[in-house]
C-alpha positions as CSV (number, residue, x, y, z in Angstrom):
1,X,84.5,45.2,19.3
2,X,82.1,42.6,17.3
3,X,78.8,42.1,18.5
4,X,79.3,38.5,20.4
5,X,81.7,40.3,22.4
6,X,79.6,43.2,23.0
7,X,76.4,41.2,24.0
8,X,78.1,38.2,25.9
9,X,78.3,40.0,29.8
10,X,75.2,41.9,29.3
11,X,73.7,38.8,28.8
12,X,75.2,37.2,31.6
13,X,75.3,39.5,33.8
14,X,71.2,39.3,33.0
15,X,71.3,36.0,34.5
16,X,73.1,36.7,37.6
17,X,76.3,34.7,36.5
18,X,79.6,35.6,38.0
19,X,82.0,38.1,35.6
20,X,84.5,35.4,36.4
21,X,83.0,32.7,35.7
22,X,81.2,34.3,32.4
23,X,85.4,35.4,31.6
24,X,86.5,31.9,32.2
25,X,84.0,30.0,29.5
26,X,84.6,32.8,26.8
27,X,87.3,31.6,25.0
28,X,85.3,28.3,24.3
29,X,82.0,30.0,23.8
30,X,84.5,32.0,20.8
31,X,85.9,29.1,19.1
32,X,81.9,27.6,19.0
33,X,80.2,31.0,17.5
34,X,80.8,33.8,15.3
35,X,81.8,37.0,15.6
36,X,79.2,38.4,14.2
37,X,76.5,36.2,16.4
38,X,74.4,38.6,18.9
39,X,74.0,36.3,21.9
40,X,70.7,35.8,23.5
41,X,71.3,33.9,26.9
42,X,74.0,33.1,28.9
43,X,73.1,30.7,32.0
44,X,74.2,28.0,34.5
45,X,72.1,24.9,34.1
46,X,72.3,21.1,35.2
47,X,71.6,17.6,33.6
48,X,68.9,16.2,35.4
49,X,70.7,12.7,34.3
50,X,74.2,12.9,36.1
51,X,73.1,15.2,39.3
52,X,76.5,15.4,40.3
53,X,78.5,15.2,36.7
54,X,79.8,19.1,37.3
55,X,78.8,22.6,36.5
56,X,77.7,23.4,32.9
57,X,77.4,27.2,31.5
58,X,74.7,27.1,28.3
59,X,75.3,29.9,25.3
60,X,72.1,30.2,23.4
61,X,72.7,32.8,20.1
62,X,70.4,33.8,17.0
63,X,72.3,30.6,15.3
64,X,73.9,28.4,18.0
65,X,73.2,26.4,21.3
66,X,76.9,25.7,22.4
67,X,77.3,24.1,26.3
68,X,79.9,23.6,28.3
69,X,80.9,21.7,31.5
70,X,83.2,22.3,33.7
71,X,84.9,19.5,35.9
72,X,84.2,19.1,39.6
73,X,87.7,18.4,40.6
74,X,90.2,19.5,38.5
75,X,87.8,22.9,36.7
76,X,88.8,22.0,33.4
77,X,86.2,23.5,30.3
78,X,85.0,20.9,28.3
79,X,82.6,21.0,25.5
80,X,79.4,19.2,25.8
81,X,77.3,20.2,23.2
82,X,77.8,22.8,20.2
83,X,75.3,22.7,17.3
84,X,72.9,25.5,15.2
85,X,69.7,25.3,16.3
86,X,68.4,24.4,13.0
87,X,70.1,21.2,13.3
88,X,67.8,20.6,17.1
89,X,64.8,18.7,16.4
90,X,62.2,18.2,18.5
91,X,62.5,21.1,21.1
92,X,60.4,21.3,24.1
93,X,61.0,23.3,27.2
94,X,58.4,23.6,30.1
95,X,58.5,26.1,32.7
96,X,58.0,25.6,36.3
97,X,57.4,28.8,38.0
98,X,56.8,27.4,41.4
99,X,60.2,25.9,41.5
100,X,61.7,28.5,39.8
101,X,63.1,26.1,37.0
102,X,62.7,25.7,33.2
103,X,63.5,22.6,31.6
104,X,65.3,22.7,28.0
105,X,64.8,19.0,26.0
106,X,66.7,18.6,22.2
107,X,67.5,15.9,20.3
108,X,71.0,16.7,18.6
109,X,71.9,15.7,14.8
110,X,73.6,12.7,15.9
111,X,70.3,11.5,17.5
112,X,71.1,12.0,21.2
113,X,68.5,13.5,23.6
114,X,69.5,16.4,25.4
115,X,67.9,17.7,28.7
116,X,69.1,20.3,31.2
117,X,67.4,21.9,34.0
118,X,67.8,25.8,34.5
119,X,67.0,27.4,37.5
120,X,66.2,31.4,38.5
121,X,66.2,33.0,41.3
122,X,62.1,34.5,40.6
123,X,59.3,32.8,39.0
124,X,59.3,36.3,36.8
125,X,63.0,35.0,35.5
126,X,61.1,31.4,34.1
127,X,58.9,33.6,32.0
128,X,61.4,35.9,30.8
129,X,63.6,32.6,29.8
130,X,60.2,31.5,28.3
131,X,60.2,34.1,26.1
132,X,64.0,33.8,25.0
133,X,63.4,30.2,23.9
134,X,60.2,30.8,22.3
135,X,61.9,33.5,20.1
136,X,64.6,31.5,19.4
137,X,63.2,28.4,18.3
138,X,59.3,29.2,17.3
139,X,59.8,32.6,15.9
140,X,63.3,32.4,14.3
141,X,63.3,29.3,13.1
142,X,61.7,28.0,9.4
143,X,60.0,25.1,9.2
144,X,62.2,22.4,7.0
145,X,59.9,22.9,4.0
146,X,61.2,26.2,3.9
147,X,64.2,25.7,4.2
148,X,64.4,23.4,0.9
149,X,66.1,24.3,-1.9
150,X,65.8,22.5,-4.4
151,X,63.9,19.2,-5.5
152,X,65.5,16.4,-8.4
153,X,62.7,15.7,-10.7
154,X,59.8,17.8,-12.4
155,X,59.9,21.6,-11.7
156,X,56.3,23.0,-9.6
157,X,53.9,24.0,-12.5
158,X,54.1,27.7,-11.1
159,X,58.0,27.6,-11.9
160,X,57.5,26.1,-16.0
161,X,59.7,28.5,-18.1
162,X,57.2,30.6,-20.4
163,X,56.9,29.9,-24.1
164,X,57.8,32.5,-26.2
165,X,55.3,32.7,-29.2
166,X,55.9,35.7,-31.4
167,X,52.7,37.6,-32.3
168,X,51.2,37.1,-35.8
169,X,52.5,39.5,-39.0
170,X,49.7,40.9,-40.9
């Protein structure tokens, strides 16, 4: 068994999500992320945009946010959103314990701001999903001057290849 499969129900069944309906949006979570991909949360969550534009199911791994929405009338899976979260810019959440909510804003690599609304049963569960998303995009994330590789023109000073100069004969 690889390690998505092996951490995907634990982590839903974290949540309180159904085994069904955690069975149901597996095969599209698979397709979206790796084997090897530990998953960190697994959780129903809304758009605060289209109230009533169905149920979505949001996957949040070590590499990938992938979301999917499932139709009102007809239940069919479609995928909403599946990126790394290295390609998210600009992500800000902010907890609401007295509602028992968290909201999760994103703007995707094809520019498109991204909000969903998550809800818990205990203002102890907005904390804990606090946590998640502040390891997964403050602690696991580099910054993008990091993650450059390499520049076209003069090398850093640090970086000059040495001279060699052999030593004097006497």
């Amino acid at each position: 068994m690889d390690v998505f499969s092996r951490t995907f129900l634990p982590a839903a069944a974290e949540t309180g999500l159904a085994l069904q309906t955690a069975t149901r949006h597996m095969p599209v979570f698979r397709r979206c992320v790796g084997s090897g991909d530990a998953t960190i949360l697994v959780t129903r969550c809304r758009r605060p945009e289209h109230p009533a534009g169905g149920e979505y199911l949001m996957l949040l791994t070590h590499r990938r946010l992938v979301v999917t929405r499932q139709t009102r009338v007809l239940h069919r899976l479609r995928l909403h959103l599946n990126t790394e979260l290295r390609e998210l810019s600009n992500v800000t959440w902010s907890p609401d314990p007295r509602a028992h909510r968290l909201e999760l804003a994103a703007t995707a690599i094809d520019g498109v701001r991204e909000r969903f609304l998550i809800h818990t049963h205990h203002p102890r569960g907005v904390w804990q999903l606090d946590a998640l998303l502040h390891h997964a995009f403050r602690t696991r994330l580099r910054t993008p001057a990091e993650r450059l590789v390499a520049t076209i023109g003069d090398a850093p000073a640090g970086n000059r290849p040495a001279v060699f100069r052999p030593a004097p004969a006497r």
